[in-house]
N, C-alpha and C positions, 0 to 999 in steps of 0.2 A: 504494500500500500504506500505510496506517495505521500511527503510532508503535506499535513494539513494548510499549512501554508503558501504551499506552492502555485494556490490559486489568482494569492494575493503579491504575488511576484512583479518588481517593477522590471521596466526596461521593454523593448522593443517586441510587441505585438502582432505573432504570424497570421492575424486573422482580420481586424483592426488597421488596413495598411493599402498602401499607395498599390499597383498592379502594372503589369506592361501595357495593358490597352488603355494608355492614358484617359481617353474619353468617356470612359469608365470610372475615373478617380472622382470623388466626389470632396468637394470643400467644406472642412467643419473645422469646428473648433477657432483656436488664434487664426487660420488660416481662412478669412473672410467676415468673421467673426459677427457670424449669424444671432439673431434675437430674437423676440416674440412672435415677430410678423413673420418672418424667415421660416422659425418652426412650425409659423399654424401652415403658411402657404404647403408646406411638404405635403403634414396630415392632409388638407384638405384636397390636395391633388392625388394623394393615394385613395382617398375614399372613392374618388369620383371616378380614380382608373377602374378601381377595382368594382363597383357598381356594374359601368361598362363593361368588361372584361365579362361579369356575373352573368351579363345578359343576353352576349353574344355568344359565350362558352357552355353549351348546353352539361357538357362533361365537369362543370365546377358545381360545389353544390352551395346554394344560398345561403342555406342552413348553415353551412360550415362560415362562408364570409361576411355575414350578416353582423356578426361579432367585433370582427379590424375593422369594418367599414363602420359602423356605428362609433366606435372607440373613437377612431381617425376622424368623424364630425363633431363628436362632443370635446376633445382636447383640443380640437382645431378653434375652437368656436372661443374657450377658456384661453390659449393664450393670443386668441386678438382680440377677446375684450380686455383684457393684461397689457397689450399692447396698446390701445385707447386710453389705458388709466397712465398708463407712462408717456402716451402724448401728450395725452390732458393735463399731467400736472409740467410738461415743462412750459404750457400756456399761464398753469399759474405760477410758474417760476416769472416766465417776463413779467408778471401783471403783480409779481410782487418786488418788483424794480419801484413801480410809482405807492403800491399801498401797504409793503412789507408785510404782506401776510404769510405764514407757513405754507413748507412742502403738505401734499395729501397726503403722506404716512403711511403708503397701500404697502401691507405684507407680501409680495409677491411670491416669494417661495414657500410658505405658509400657508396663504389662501387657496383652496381647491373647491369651494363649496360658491356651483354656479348663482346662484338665487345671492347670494351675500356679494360674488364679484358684480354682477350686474345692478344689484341698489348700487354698492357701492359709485358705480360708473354714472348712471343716472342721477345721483343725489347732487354729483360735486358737478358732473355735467351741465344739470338745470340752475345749480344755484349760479355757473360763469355767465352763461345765456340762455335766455329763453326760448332761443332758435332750436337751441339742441333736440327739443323735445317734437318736430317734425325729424327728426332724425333716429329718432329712439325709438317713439312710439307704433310706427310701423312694423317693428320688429321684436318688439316687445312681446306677442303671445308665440314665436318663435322660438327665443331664449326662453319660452315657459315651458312650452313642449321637451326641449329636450332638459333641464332642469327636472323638472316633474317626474322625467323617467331615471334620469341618472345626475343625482343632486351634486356629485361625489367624485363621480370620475371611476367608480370600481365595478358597477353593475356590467357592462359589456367588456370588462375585463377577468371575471371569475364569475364561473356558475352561481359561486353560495357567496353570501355576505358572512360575517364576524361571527354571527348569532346560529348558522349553520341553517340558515334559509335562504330556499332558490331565488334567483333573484329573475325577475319579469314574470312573475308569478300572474299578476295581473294583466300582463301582455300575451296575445297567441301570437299573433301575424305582426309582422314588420315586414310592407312593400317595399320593394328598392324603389320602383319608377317612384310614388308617392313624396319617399322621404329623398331623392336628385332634387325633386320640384322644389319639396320646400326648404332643403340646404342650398341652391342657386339659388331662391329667392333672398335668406339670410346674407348670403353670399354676398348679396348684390347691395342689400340696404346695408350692409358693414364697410363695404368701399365707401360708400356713400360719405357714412360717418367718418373715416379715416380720412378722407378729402376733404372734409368740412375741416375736420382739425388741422390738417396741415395748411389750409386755406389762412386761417387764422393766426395759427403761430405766423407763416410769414407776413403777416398784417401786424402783429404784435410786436414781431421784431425791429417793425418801421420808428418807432415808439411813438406813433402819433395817434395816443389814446389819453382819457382819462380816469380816473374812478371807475363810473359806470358806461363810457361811452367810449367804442371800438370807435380804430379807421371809419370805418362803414357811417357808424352810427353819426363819426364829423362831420361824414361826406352829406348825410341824407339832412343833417341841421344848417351845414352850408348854404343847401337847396334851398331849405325854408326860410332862409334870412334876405332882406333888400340888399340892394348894393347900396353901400357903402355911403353914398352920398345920400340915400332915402332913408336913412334912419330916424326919423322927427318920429314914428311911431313905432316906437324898439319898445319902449316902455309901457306899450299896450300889448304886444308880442310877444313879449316875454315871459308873461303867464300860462301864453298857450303854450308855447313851447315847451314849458316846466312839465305840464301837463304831459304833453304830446309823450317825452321823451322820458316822463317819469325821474328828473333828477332834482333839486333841490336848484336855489336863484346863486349860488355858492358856484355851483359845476357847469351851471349854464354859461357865465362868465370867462370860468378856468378854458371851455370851450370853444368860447373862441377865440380865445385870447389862442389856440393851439392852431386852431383854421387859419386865424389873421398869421401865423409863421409860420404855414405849408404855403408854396409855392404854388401848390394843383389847389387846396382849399380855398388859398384864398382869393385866388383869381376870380371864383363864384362872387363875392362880395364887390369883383371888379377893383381888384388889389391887382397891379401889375410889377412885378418885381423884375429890374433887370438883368439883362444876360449877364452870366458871370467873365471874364476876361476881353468881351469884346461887344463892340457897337452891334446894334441893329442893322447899320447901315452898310456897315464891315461884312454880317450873313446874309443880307440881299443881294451884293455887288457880288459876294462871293457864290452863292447858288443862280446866279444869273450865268456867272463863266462856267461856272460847269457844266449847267443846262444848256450852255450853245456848245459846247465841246462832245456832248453828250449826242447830238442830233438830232437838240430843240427840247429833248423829252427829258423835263426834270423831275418827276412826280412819282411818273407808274411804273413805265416799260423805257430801260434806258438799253440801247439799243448803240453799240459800240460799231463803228465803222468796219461793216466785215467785205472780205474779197466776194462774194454772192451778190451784196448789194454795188459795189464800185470796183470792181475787179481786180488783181492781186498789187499790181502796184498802187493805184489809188489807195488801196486802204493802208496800207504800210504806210503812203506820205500822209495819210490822215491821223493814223492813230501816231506818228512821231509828232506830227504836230499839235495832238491833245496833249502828248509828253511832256515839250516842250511849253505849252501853257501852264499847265498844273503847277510845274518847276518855277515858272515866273510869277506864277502868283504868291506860290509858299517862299519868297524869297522875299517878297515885302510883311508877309508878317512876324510879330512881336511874337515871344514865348507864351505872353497870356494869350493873344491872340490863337495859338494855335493848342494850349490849354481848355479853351474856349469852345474850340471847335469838336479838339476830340472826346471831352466830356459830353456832350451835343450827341456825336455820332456813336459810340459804347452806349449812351441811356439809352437811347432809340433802336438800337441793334440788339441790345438786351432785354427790352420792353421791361427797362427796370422802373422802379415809379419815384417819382422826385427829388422823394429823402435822401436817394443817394447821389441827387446831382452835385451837392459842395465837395462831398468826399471826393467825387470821380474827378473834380476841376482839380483840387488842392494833388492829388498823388499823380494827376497829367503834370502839372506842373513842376511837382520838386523832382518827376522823372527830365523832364526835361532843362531844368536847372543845370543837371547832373551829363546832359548829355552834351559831347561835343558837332556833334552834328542833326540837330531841331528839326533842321529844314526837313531833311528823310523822314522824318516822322509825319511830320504834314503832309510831303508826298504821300505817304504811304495809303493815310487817311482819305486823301484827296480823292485818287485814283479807284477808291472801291467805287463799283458801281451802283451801288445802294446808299452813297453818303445820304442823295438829298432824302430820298425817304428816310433814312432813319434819322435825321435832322427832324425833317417836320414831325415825324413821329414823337419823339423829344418835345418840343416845342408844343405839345398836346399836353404831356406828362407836367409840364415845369410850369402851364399856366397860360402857357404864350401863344395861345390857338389864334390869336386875329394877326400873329407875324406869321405864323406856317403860310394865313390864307395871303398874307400879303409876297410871300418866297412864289408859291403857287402862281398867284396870278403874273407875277415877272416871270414863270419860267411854263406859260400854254406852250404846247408841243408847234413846231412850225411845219414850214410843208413839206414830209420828207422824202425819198425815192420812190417811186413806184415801180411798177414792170410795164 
């Protein structure tokens, strides 16, 4: 007989292990370093093979997999609602940047009892927003179902419970077609949620919230406020709005005091903040030359001089000569100036949203501080064929929608080759 200990022997693993048909190796552990979501997606994908597999394979018997597959939906289900309390609380991590309230405290490796993770989910859920609760409650008698039958996580993993009774005593049939339907339905209202939260953390991360009032919620009081210059009847408005939004005359205040220094909020009030490193006048003149360099078309469809349309020498002296502009332009500009620009064409490129337009100007700039030759940078920028849209696009984000339409109307398409 072998040391009792020999089971528990460390060191290299012949079973446990990497293979020659690499595409076979699968990533675990530090190597990818999988989580909640990671491990439901598995379960959930094995249940759903193996259902299919159940249905096609008349030689499988159901009886027998009715068992992993049941298992593989109710663990699946357990660590991404696990995974939702771990998103959920790093929303209330940002949101305890402005009102330093505590983490949520969830046991993770402890809690196994679905009914207890789901209030749990729901309670800290509803009390962040009240939105949550079209996200929940569809799915709600879902997570009851399978709760109901397996509280625990141990029923579709051993016959007998603790107490030496059968477990689905009260159960005869479990359809597979029946229970596909309603784990893709689950399925489906669980992205949902997962999308809503991650929707939100990157709103949160923007920090343009307050107390009790998201991004969102700035944007939609924006809306309900006059411009700027019509406020003689703020002070009759102002009640509704308490009302409207539910916060106190304290946060209505603190709110727009946060609208009036967003860029995109507060342009609604007809707040117009200027460009950062360079003139208006400087991005007109500038998406003008491009747009005649371009082939008129500065907006949609930029359309570079090809050998098809002017045949092979033509386009070679055409597009050397858009070279040769591009270079002459970025030759007259300033380092802000072209700080200016590239932060402009990275928002727009990245359909990033405002908050990060100072940062994008300040890190163009001390990049280019640092560099000894600017100019190739502005080339570089220049030269993409997408600059002006992702300019105007920018210029939507930062507030500045009536200079996009003003770039626009300097750069209508002109009349260009035909056949």
């Amino acid at each position: 007989m072998g040391n009792k200990n020999s089971l528990l022997k460390k060191g290299p693993n012949s079973t446990f292990r990497g293979g020659d048909n690499t595409h076979l190796n699968a990533c675990v552990g530090e190597n990818g370093l999988p989580g909640y979501h990671e491990y439901s997606k598995g379960y959930s994908t094995a249940a759903l093979a193996l259902i299919e597999q159940a249905t096609r394979d008349p030689h499988l018997s159901i009886d027998h997999l009715v068992y992993p597959i049941c298992f593989s939906i109710r663990h699946s289900v357990e660590l991404r609602l696990k995974h939702a309390i771990k998103r959920l609380e790093k929303l209330y991590q940002l949101w305890a940047i402005l009102t330093k309230d505590p983490t949520l405290g969830f046991k993770y490796e402890s809690t196994h009892n679905l009914s207890n993770i789901w209030l749990f989910l729901k309670k800290h859920a509803g009390a962040f927003r009240n939105e949550f609760c079209s996200y929940l409650d569809p799915i709600d008698y879902l997570i009851s179902n399978i709760s109901q039958v397996d509280q625990t996580g141990q029923v579709f993993r051993y016959p007998m419970n603790q107490a030496n009774r059968r477990h689905l005593s009260s159960i005869s049939l479990i359809n597979l077609e029946v229970l596909k339907q309603d784990f893709e339905r689950l399925d489906r209202g669980l992205v949902e949620l997962e999308d809503y939260i991650e929707t939100l953390i990157a709103e949160y991360q923007l920090s343009t919230f307050t107390r009790h009032m998201a991004r969102r919620d700035l944007c939609e009081l924006a809306d309900s406020l006059p411009k700027l210059e019509d406020w003689s009847n703020y002070k009759d408005l102002k009640p509704i709005l308490q009302k409207k939004f539910g916060i106190s005359s304290n946060e209505i205040g603190k709110s727009i005091d946060k609208i009036k220094r967003n860029r995109f909020l507060a342009s609604k009030l007809g707040i117009e903040n200027p460009l950062l490193g360079l003139q208006d006048r400087t991005l007109i003149r500038l998406c003008k030359k491009i747009s005649e360099i371009n082939n008129g078309d500065g907006t949609t469809n930029y359309r570079i001089a090809s050998s098809q349309q002017l045949g092979i020498t033509a386009a070679i002296e055409a597009n050397i000569n858009r070279e040769e502009v591009i270079i002459n332009v970025s030759r007259t500009l300033t380092n802000e100036e072209i700080a200016g620009i590239h932060s402009l064409y990275y928002l727009g490129q990245g359909a990033l949203e405002c908050e990060h337009y100072e940062s994008l100007y300040e890190s163009e700039l001390e990049l280019l501080k640092k560099s000894d030759r600017p100019i190739e940078k502005a080339i570089h920028v220049l030269k993409k064929t997408n600059f002006i849209y992702c300019v105007e696009h920018a210029l939507d984000q930062i507030g500045r929608s009536p200079l996009k339409v003003e770039i626009a109307q300097n750069n209508k398409p002109k009349a260009t080759y035909t056949r």
